[in-house]
MIPAGU-439159 format. One record per residue (C-alpha): residue number from 1; residue in one letter; x, y, z. Coordinates in steps of 0.02 Angstrom, whole numbers. Example, Ala and Ser with C-alpha at 12.3 -4.5 7.8 and 13.67 -1.06 7.14 Angstrom:
REC   i aa   east  north     up
REC   1  a    615   -225    390
REC   2  s    684    -53    357
END
This chain:
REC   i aa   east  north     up
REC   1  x   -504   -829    871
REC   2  x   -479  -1002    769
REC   3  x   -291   -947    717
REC   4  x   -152  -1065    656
REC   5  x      7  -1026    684
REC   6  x    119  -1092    528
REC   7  x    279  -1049    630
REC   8  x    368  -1097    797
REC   9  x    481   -960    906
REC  10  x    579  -1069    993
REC  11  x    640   -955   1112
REC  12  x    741   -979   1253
REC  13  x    760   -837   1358
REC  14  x    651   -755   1495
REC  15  x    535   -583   1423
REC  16  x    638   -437   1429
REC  17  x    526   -315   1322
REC  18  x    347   -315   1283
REC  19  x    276   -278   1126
REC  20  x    112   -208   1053
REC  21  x    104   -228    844
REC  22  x    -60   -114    829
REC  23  x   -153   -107    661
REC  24  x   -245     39    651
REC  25  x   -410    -46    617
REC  26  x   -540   -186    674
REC  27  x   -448   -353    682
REC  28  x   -539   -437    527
REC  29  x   -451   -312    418
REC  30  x   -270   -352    505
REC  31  x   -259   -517    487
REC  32  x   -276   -510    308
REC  33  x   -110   -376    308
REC  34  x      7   -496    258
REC  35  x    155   -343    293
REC  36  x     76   -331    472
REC  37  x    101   -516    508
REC  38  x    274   -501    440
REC  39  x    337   -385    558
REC  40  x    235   -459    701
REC  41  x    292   -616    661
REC  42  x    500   -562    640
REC  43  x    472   -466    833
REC  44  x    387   -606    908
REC  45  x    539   -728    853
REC  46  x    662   -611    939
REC  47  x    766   -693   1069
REC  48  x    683   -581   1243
REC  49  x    534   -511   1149
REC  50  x    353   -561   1200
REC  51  x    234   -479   1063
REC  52  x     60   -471   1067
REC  53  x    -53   -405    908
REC  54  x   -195   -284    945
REC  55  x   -315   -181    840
REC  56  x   -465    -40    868
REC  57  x   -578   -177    901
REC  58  x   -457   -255   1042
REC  59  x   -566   -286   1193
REC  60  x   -457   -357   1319
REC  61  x   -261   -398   1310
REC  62  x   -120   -526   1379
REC  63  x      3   -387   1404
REC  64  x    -64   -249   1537
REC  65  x    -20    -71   1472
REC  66  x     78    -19   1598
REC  67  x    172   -169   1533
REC  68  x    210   -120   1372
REC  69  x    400    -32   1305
REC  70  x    343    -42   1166
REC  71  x    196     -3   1005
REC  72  x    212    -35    827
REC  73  x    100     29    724
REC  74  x     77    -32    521
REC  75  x     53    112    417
REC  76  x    -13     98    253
REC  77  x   -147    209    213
REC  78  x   -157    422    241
REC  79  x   -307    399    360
REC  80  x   -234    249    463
REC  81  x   -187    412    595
REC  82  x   -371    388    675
REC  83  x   -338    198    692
REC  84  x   -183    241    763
REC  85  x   -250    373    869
REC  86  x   -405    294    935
REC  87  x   -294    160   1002
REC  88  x   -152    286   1104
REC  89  x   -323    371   1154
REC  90  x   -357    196   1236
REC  91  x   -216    163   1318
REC  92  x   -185    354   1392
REC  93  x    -47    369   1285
REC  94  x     12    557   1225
REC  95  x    -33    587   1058
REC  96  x    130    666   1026
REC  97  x    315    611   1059
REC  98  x    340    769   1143
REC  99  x    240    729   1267
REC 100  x    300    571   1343
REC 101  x    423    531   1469
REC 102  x    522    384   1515
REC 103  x    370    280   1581
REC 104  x    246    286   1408
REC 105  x    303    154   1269
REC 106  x    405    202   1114
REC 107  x    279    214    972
REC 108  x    350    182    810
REC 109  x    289    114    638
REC 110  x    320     80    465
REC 111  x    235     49    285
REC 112  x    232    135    128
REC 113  x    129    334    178
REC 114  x    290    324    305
REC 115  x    420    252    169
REC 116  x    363    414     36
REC 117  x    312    572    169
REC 118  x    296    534    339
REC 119  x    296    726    391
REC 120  x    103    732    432
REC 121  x    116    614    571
REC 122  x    286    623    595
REC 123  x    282    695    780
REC 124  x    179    577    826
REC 125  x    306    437    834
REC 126  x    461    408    913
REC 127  x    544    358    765
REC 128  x    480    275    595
REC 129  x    555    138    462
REC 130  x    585    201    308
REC 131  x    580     53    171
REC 132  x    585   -145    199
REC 133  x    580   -187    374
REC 134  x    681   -345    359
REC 135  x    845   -261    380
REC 136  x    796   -137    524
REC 137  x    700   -251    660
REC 138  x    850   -343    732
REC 139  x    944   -197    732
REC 140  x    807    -95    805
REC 141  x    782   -236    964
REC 142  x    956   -228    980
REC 143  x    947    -46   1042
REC 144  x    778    -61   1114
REC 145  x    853   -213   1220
REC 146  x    996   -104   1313
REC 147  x    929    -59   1479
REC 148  x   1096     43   1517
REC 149  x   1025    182   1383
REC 150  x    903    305   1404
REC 151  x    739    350   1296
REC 152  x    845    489   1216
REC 153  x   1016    397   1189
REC 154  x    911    248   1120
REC 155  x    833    375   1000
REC 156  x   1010    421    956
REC 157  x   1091    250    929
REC 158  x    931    216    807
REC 159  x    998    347    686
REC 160  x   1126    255    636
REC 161  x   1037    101    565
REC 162  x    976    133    408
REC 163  x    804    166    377
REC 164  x    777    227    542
REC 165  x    712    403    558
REC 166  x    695    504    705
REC 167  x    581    662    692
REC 168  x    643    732    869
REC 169  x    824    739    809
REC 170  x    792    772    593
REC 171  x    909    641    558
REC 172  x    941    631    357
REC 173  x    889    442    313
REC 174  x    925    324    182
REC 175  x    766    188    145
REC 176  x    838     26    187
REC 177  x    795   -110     52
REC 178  x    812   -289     73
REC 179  x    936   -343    -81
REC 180  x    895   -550    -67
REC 181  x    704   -561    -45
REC 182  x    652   -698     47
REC 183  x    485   -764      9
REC 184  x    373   -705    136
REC 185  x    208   -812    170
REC 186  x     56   -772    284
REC 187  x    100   -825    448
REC 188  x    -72   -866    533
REC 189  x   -214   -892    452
REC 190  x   -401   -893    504
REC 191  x   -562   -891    458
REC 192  x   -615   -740    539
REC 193  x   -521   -601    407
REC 194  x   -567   -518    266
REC 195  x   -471   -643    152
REC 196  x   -536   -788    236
REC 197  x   -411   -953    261
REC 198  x   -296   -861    114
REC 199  x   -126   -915    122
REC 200  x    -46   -753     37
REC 201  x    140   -769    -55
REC 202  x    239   -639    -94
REC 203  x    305   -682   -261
REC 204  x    404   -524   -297
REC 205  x    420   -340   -220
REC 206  x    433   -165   -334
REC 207  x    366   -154   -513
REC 208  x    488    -98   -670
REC 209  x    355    -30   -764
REC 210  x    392    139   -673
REC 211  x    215    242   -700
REC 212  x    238    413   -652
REC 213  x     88    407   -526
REC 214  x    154    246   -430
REC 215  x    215    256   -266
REC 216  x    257     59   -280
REC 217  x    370     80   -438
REC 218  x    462    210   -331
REC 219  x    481    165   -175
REC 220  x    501    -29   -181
REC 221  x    659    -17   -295
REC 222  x    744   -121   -380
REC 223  x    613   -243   -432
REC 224  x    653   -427   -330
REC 225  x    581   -590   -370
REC 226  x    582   -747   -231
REC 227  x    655   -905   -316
REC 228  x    539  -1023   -398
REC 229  x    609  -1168   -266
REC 230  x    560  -1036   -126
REC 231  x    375  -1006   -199
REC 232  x    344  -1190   -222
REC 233  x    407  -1213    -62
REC 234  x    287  -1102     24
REC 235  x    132  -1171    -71
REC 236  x    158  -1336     -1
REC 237  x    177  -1257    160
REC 238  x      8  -1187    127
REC 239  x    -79  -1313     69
REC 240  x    -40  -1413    242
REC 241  x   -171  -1299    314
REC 242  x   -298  -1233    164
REC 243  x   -335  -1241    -18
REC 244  x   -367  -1068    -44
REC 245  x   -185   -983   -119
REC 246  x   -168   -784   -160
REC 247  x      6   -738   -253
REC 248  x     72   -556   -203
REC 249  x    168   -441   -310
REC 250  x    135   -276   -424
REC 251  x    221   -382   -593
REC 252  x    177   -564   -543
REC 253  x    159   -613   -723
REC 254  x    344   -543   -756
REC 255  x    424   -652   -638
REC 256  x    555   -758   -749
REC 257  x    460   -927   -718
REC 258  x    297   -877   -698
REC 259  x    246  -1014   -803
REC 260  x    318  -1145   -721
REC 261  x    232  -1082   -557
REC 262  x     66  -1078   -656
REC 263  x     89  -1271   -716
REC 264  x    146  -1333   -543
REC 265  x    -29  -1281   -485
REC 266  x   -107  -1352   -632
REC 267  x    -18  -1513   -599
REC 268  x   -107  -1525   -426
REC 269  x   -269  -1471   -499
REC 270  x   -250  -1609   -626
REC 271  x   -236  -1727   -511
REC 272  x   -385  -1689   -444
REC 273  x   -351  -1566   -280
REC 274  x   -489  -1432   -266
REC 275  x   -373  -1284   -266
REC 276  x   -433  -1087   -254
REC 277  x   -278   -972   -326
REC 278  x   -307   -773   -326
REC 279  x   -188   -656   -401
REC 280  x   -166   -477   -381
REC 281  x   -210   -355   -536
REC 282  x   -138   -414   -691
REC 283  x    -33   -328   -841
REC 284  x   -116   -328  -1007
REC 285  x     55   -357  -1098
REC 286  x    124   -488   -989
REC 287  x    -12   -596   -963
REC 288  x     31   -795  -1033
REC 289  x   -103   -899  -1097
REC 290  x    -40  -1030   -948
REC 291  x    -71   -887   -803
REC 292  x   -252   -886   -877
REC 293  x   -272  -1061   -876
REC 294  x   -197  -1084   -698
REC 295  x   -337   -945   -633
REC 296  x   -471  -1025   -753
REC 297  x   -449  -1213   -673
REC 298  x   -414  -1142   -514
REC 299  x   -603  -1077   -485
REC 300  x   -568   -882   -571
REC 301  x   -713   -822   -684
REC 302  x   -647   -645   -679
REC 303  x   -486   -546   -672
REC 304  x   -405   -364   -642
REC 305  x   -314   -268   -733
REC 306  x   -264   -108   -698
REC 307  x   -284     20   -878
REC 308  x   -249    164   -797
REC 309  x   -298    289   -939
REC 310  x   -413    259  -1094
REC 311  x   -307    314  -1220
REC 312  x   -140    276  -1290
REC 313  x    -84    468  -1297
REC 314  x   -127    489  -1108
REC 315  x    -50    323  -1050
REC 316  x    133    368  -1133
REC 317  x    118    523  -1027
REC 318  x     87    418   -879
REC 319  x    245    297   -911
REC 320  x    130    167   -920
REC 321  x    171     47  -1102
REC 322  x     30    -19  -1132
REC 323  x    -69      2  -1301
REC 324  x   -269    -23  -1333
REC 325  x   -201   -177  -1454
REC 326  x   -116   -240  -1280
REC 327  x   -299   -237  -1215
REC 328  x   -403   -312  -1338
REC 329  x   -280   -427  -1349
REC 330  x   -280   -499  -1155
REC 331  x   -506   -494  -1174
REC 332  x   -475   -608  -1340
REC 333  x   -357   -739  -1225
REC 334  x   -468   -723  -1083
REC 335  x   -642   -758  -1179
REC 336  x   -527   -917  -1268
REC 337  x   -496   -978  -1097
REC 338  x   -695   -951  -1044
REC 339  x   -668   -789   -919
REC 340  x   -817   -724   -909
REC 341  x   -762   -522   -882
REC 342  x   -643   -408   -830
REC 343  x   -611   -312   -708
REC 344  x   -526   -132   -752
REC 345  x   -460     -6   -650
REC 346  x   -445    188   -717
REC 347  x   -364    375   -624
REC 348  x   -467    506   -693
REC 349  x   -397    660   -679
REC 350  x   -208    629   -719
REC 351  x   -110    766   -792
REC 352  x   -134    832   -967
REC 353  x   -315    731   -986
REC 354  x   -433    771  -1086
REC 355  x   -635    732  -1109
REC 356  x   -568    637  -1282
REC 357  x   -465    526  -1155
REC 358  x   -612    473  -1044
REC 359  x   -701    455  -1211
REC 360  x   -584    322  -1285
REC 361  x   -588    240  -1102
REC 362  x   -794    212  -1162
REC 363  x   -757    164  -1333
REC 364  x   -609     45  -1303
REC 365  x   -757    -53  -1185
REC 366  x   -866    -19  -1323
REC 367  x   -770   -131  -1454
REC 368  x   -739   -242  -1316
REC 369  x   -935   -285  -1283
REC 370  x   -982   -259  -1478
REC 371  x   -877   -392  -1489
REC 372  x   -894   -500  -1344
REC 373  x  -1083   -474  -1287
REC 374  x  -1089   -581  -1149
REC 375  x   -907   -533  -1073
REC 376  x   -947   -420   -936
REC 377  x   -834   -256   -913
REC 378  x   -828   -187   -718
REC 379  x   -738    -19   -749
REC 380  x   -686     80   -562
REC 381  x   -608    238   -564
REC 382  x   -529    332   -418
REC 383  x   -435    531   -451
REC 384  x   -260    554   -472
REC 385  x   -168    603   -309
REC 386  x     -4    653   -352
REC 387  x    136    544   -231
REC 388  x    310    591   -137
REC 389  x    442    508   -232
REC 390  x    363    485   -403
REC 391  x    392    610   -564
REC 392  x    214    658   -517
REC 393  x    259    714   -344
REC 394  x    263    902   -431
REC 395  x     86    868   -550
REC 396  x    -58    987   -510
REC 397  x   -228    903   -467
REC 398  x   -385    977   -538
REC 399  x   -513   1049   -410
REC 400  x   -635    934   -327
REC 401  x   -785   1024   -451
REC 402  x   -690    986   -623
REC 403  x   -671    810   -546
REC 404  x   -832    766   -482
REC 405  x   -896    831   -676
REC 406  x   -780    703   -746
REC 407  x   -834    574   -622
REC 408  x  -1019    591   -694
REC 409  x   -974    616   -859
REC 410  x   -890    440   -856
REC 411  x  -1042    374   -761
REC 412  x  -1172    424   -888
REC 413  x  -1061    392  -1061
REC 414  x  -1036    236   -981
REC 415  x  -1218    190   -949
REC 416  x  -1244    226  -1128
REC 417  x  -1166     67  -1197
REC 418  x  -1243    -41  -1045
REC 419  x  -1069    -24   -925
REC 420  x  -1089     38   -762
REC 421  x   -938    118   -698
REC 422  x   -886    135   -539
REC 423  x   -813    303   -439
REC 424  x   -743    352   -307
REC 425  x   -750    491   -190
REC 426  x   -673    625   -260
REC 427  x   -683    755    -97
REC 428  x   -580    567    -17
REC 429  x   -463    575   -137
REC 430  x   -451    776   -104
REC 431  x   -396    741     82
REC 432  x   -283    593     27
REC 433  x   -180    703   -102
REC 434  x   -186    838     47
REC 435  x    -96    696    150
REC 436  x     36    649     28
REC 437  x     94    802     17
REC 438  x     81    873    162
REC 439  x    215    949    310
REC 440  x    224    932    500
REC 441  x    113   1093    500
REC 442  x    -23    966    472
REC 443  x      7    875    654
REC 444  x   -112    985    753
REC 445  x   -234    995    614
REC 446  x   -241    792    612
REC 447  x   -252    781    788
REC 448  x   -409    897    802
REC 449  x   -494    818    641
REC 450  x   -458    648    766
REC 451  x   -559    747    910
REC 452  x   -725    788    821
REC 453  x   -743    596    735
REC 454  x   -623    604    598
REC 455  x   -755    630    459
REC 456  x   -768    714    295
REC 457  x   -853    842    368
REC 458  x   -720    837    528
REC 459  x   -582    874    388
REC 460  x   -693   1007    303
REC 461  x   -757   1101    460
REC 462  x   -597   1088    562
REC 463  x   -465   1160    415
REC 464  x   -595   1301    406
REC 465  x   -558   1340    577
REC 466  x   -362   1302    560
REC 467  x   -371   1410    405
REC 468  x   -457   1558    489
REC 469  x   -347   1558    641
REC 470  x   -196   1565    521
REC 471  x   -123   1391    606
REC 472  x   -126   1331    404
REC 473  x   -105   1378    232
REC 474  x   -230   1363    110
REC 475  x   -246   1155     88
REC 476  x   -245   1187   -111
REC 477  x    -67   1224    -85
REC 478  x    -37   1012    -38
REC 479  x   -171    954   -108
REC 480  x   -189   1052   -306
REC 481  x    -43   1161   -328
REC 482  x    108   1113   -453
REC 483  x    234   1090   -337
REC 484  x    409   1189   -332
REC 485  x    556   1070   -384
REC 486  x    679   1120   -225
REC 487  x    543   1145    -98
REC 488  x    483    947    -65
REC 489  x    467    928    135
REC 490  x    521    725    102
REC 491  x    692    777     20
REC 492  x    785    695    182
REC 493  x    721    546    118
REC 494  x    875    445      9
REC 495  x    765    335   -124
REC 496  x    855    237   -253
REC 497  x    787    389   -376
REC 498  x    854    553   -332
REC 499  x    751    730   -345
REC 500  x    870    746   -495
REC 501  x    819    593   -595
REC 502  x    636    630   -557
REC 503  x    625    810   -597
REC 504  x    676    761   -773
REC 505  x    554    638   -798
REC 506  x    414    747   -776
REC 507  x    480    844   -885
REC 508  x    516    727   -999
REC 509  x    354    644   -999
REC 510  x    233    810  -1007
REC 511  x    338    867  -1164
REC 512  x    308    710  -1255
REC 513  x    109    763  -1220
END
């Protein structure tokens, strides 16, 4: 597959387990995961442990299946259940936990749908990690490794490390958070991924901004940052092997020396090393004229940042401070250091919004291109989906009809100053909020929608038979009703923000509307 491995195992002892890490899609889109190759990577460095990656395009693999103890599974998007269960399919694994016996592999997995509400899926795993998986995995092989327990009393001695959740015995659980980040680095590269020969580095983990719709403000908490020595560090390492570098983090630009990062890669561009450097989306008010100059020299023409909501009224609502003279101010530094547009990223639909908030979104780019003509303006917009763990956990979510309006409405207002906007699917975005919110009543339902191809129309046509059989509420009661402050089905969940705390933000923040 033309992979480099940037790490050694050094292991000593004969195989004791064997391990499957499974992402639930085709392989190109794996190996760009950098959270997948973390955990493969910290199981395939345990002492007795022989781990093997495979995907939904997997052909052919090292370890037999009757081989296997043991499947992880990476977890980071509602619909990765078809991935997941188009690969147990496969392998003539059970579908649920129930349904196994001592012979069929524990399945388990972890990643942020898991971390905020894994009750959807939740039978169909063994047990799940809730929060940073550096503190669990040892612990977790530890168990695993005991051949003097059963399935069961392995299940049981797993409740007791934190972050580990067992659906079979509704243990209460606790998120388990890393306090020292480490700085973690793609592990093996190729050229066969979506990001290409990308060296990815996490530069920090969490985000302090704390908008009420994020599920990363929430559930990555408290904000970390990796040392500048450690970053540095892991550049170098990368640029043994490639010249293309991607830095990781939801508030890169607030990391205390973000600066001196920036000029250390300026340094080696000065000095005449061809050097690509990607960020993630930037922030509008913390963005340094030396982060723009790193990107500029460093091949970017283009950036991201993520606006959220047009106007200033709607984005105090949403937590998020950022003002329109925050905005216009970033496009002036950009257009100084020669960017040549601007990527922007906009939730329509968020709670309390109004058509004179979509407007402002048009006439904020507006000003922007009357001002800049040649600066090009890339607006996208997805639909709010309200997220376990966040203040908006409780919002109500208009009906797919009053959002598709809005989605043309921004479409054609757009068009009329020479900006095309971008959308997304809005009857998506219905089935993702249905998801995020959902119970274990959902379990059959998924598995079924699975069956018949796992479709729009396989979510559409099979909840209209669920829903006529009376095996499910009405899905407007996950998906678009306000939900009831003491009836969340994630409460077992311990977060670093308790129920209490964000109950009275949404309060808080829809009376300041």
């Amino acid at each position: 597959m033309g992979e480099v491995f940037l790490y050694q195992t050094n292991k000593t002892q004969e195989t004791k387990i064997n391990v499957w890490c499974a992402f639930p899609t085709v392989y190109n889109f794996g190996m760009s995961s950098l959270g997948f190759l973390t955990v493969f990577k910290m199981i395939d460095c345990i002492e007795g442990v022989y781990a093997e990656r495979i995907f939904t395009d997997t052909e052919k693999t090292q370890i037999k299946p009757e081989n296997v103890d043991l499947i992880s599974f990476s977890f980071s998007f509602e619909v990765d259940f078809l991935g997941m269960l188009s690969i147990l399919e496969k392998y003539n694994i059970p579908f649920l936990a129930q349904d196994r016996d001592e012979r069929t592999p524990l399945i388990f997995a972890g990643g942020p749908v898991l971390t905020a509400n894994p009750e959807p899926y939740a039978k169909m795993f063994d047990f799940i990690m809730v929060g940073d998986a550096e503190p669990m995995i040892n612990q977790i092989f530890d168990v695993i490794k005991n051949d003097d327990l059963s399935k069961r009393e392995k299940l049981e001695a797993l409740t007791k490390i934190e972050g580990v959740y067992v659906p079979s015995l509704k243990n209460k659980v606790k998120k388990a958070t890393v306090q020292k980040l480490s700085c973690v680095s793609t592990p093996i590269l190729t050229e066969n991924c979506f990001f290409a020969n990308t060296f990815i580095i996490e530069v920090e983990r969490g985000c302090s901004q704390s908008c009420a719709f994020c599920l990363t403000s929430f559930i990555n908490r408290p904000v970390r940052f990796c040392s500048y020595e450690e970053i540095i560090e892991k550049i170098e390492l990368g640029l043994k092997y490639t010249n293309k570098i991607a830095l990781l983090g939801a508030l890169i630009c607030a990391h205390p020396r973000i600066d001196d990062i920036c000029q250390y890669i300026i340094d080696k561009v000065d000095s005449g090393m061809e050097l690509e450097v990607t960020v993630s989306s930037l922030r509008a008010d913390y963005v340094s004229d030396k982060t723009l100059e790193m990107l500029r020299k460093c091949g970017q023409r283009t950036a991201t940042i993520a606006i959220e909501a047009g106007s200033d009224r709607l984005r105090k609502v949403i937590n998020k401070q950022l003002t329109k003279q925050d905005i216009l101010g970033v496009v002036d530094k950009m257009v100084a250091h020669g960017f040549s547009g601007l990527k922007m990223y906009g939730i329509l639909g968020l709670p309390t919004e109004t058509y004179e908030d979509l407007d402002a979104f048009v006439d904020l780019c507006k000003e922007i291109k009357q001002k800049y003509k040649t600066f090009n303006l890339i607006p996208s917009f997805s639909t709010f989906v309200p997220k376990a763990h966040t203040p908006f956990q409780y919002a109500k979510r208009e009906d797919t009809k009053a959002l598709e309006k809005k989605n043309e409405y921004i479409k054609k207002q757009f068009a009329k100053i020479g900006v095309k906007a971008r959308t997304g699917s809005v009857k998506w975005d219905y089935i993702q909020s249905l998801l995020s919110r959902g119970d274990d009543k959902l379990t059959p339902y998924l598995i079924e929608v699975y069956k018949q191809g796992g479709s729009l129309g396989a979510f559409k046509s099979v909840y209209k038979e669920f829903f006529e059989a009376k095996k499910l509420p009405c899905s407007d009661k996950y998906a678009l009703n306000e939900q009831n402050f003491e009836d969340l089905v994630w409460d077992f969940i311990e977060h670093s923000r308790d129920e209490k705390f964000l109950k009275a933000e949404y309060e808080r923040l829809l009376a300041g509307c």
